[in-house]
N, C-alpha and C positions, 0 to 999 in steps of 0.2 A: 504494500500500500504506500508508505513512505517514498517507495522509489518511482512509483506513478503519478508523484504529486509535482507541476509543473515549476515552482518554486520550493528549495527545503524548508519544511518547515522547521517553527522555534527547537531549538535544543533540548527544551525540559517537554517539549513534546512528543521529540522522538524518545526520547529517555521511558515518557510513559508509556507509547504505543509499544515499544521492546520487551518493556518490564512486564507489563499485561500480558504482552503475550509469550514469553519465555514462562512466566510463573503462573500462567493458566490453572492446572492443575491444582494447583496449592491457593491460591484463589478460591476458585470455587468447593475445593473442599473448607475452607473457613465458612465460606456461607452457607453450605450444606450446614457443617456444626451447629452455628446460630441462628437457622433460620426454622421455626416451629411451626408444623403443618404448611408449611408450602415448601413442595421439591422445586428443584433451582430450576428446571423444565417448564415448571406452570410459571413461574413469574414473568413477567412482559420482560420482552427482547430489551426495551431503555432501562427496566429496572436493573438488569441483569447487567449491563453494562456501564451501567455508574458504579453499581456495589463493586462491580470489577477493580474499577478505576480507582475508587475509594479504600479499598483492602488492600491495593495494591501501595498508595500511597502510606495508608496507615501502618503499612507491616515494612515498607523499603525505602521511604524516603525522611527519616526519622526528624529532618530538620525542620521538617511541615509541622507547624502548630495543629493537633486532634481537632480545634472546634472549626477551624476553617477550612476544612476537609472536610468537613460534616458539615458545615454550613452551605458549602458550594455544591456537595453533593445533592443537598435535599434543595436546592433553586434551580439544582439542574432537574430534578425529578420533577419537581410541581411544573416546571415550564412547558417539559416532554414527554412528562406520561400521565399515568392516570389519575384521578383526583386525589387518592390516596396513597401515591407512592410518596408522597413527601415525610410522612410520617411512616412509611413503610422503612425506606432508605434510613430517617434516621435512627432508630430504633435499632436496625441493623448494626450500622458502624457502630450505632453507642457500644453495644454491648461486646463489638470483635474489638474496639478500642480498648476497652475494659483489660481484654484479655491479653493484646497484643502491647500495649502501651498503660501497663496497670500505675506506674507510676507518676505519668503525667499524663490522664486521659482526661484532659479538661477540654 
């Protein structure tokens, strides 16, 4: 994808389109973990791919402040998916923040 885009894009963007998708696996097993009655399958394709992007930040880019990771995730959600993924999304990362960044999951 990167390599099909007419201009490169930002740095910290390739960094996350990589991250995301090198750590797939590991990824989506964190959301399977924390996510209660819903398989990673039924949640909508935008949901899916924010929490991606958010797990990914929250577990690999540790210089990111937790709440603005979670803040921008859930403004991406309410913008792009459904009326309730904004509190879907945050309730998510809250809780893998919890776990992944127990000492400063502010």
């Amino acid at each position: 994808m990167l390599a099909e885009m007419p201009t490169p894009p930002d740095e910290y963007a390739q960094r996350l389109v990589r991250g995301v998708e090198d750590r797939r696996e590991d990824l989506d097993a964190l959301i399977r973990k924390f996510s209660e009655h819903w398989a990673l399958e039924r949640m909508p394709l935008v949901d899916r791919a924010i929490l991606r992007i958010g797990v990914y930040e929250i577990g690999w880019e540790p210089a990111l402040p937790t709440g603005v990771i979670i803040s921008e995730a859930v403004e991406l959600a309410k913008q792009y998916s459904t009326k309730d993924s904004g509190r879907f999304v945050n309730g998510m990362l809250s809780r893998i923040a919890e776990d992944l960044r127990s000492s400063d999951a502010s």
